[in-house]
C-alpha positions as CSV (number, residue, x, y, z in Angstrom):
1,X,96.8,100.7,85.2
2,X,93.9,102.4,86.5
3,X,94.2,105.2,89.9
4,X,92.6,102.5,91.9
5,X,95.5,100.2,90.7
6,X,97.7,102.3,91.2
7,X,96.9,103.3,95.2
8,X,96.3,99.8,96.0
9,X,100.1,99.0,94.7
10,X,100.9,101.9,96.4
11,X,99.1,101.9,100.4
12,X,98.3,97.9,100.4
13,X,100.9,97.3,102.9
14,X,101.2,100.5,105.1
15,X,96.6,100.1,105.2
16,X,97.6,96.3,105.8
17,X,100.2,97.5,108.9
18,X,97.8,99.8,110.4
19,X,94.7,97.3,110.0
20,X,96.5,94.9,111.8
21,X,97.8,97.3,114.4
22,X,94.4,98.4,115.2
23,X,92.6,94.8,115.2
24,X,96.0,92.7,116.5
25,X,94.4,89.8,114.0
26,X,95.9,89.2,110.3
27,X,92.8,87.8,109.1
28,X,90.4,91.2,110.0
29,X,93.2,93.3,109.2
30,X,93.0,92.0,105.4
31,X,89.1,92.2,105.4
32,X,89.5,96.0,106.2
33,X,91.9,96.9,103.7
34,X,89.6,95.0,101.2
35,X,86.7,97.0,102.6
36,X,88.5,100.2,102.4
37,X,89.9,99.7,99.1
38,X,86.2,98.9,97.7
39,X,84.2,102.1,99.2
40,X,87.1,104.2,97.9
41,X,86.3,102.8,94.7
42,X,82.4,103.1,95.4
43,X,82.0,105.9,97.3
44,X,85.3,108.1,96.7
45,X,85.5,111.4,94.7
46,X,88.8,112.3,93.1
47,X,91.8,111.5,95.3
48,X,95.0,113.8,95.6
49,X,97.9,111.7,95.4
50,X,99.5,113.7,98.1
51,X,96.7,113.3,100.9
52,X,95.9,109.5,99.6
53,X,97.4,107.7,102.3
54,X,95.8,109.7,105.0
55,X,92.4,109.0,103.0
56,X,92.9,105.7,102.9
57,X,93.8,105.3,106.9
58,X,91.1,107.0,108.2
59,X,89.2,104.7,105.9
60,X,90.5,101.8,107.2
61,X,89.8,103.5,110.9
62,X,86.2,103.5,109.9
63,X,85.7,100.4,109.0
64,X,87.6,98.8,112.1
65,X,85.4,100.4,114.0
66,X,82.4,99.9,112.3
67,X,83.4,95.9,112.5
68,X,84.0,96.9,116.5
69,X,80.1,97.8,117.1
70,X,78.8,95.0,115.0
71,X,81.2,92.7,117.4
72,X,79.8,94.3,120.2
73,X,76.2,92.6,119.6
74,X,78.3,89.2,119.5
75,X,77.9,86.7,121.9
76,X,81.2,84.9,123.9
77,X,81.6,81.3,123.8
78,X,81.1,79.8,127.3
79,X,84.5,79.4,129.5
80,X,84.8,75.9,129.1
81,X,84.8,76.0,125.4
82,X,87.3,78.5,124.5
83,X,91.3,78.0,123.1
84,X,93.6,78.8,125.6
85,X,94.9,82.6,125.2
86,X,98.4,81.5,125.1
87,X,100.0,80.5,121.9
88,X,102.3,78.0,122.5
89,X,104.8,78.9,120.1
90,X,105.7,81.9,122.2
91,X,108.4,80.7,124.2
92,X,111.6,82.6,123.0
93,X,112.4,85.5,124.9
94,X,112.3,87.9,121.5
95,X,109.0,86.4,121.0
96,X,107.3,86.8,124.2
97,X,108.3,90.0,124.4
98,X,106.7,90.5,121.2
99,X,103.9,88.8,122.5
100,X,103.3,90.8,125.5
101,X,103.8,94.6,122.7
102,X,101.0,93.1,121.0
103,X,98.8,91.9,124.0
104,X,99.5,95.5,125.4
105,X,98.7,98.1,122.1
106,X,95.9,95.2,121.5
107,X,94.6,96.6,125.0
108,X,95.1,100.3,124.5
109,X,92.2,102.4,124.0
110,X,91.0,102.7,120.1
111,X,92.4,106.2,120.1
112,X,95.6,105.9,121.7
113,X,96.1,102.4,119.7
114,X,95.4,104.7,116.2
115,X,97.8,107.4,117.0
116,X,100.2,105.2,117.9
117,X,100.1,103.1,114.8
118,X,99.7,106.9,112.4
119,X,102.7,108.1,114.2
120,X,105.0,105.2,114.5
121,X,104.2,103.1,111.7
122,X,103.4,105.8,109.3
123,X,105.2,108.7,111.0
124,X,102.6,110.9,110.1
125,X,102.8,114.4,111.6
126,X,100.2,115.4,114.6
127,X,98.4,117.9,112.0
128,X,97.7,115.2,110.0
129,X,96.8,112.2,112.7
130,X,94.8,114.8,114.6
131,X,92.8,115.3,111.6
132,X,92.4,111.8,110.9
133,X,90.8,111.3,114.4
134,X,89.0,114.1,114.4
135,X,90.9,116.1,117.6
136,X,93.4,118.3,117.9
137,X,97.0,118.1,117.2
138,X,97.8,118.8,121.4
139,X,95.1,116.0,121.9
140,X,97.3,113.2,119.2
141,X,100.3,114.3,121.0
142,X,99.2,113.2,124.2
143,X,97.5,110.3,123.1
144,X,100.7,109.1,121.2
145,X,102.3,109.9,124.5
146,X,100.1,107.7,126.6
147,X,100.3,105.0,124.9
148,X,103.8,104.9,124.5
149,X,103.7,105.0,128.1
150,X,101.2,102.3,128.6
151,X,103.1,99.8,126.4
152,X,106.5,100.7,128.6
153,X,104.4,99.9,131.7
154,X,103.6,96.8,130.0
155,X,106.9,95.5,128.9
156,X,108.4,96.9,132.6
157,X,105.7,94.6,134.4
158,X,106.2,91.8,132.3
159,X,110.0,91.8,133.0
160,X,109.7,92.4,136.5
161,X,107.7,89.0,136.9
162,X,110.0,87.3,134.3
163,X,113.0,88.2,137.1
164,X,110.8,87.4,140.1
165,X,109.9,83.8,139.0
């Protein structure tokens, strides 16, 4: 088995977590990790084992936002032709509450929805998100911290009209 091989065994899932986390669609989240695995394997010098997950996240990052500016030029579908934004299978209080986590860090802002995802999902330390978003390890702690917060105010709005109606 080759180093490539071996990373992709390796960081697949945990790229394949954040991907998703950062797009809130399976289906982009898989095109990134296949993106980031191939300009690691085009464009990558020699890759300490120990920092290789960090590589491969910021990565990842990259190309999530580089698919995020060529969306940007996209045009939307009129009103009257779009799906409803509602899946219908959420219905369970579990999974609407799910739901509405996902609908919320799908809302955050870019940098507070990265931070998150580094620090919960791959408990990274703040040295080594801050240096995967290019900021400061004060400025990941916050943005952790907001959108920690955000996603409370979420869930707390969403139960306070679940109660109400």
């Amino acid at each position: 088995m080759n180093q490539i091989e071996t990373l992709y065994r390796q960081y697949a899932p945990a790229v394949l977590r954040f991907a998703w986390g950062l797009s809130g669609d399976r289906e982009t989240a898989e095109d990134i990790v296949s993106e980031t695995f191939v300009r690691l394997l085009t464009r990558a010098p020699r890759i300490e084992t120990r920092t290789a997950l960090a590589y491969l996240l910021v990565i990842a990052r990259n190309c999530y936002l580089t698919g995020q500016r060529r969306r940007r030029r996209e045009v939307a579908l009129p009103e009257e032709i779009r799906a409803p934004d509602e899946d219908p299978g959420v219905s369970l209080d579990g999974r609407t509450r799910l739901g509405v986590i996902v609908r919320a860090l799908r809302d955050l802002p870019e940098g507070e929805r990265a931070a998150l995802l580094l620090r919960v999902d791959h408990d990274l330390p703040y040295e080594d998100i801050a240096r995967a978003l290019g900021t400061s390890p004060g400025a990941a702690k916050v943005r952790v911290h907001r959108a920690r917060a955000r996603l409370a105010q979420a869930l707390e709005r969403h139960e306070g009209k679940s109660h109400e109606g």
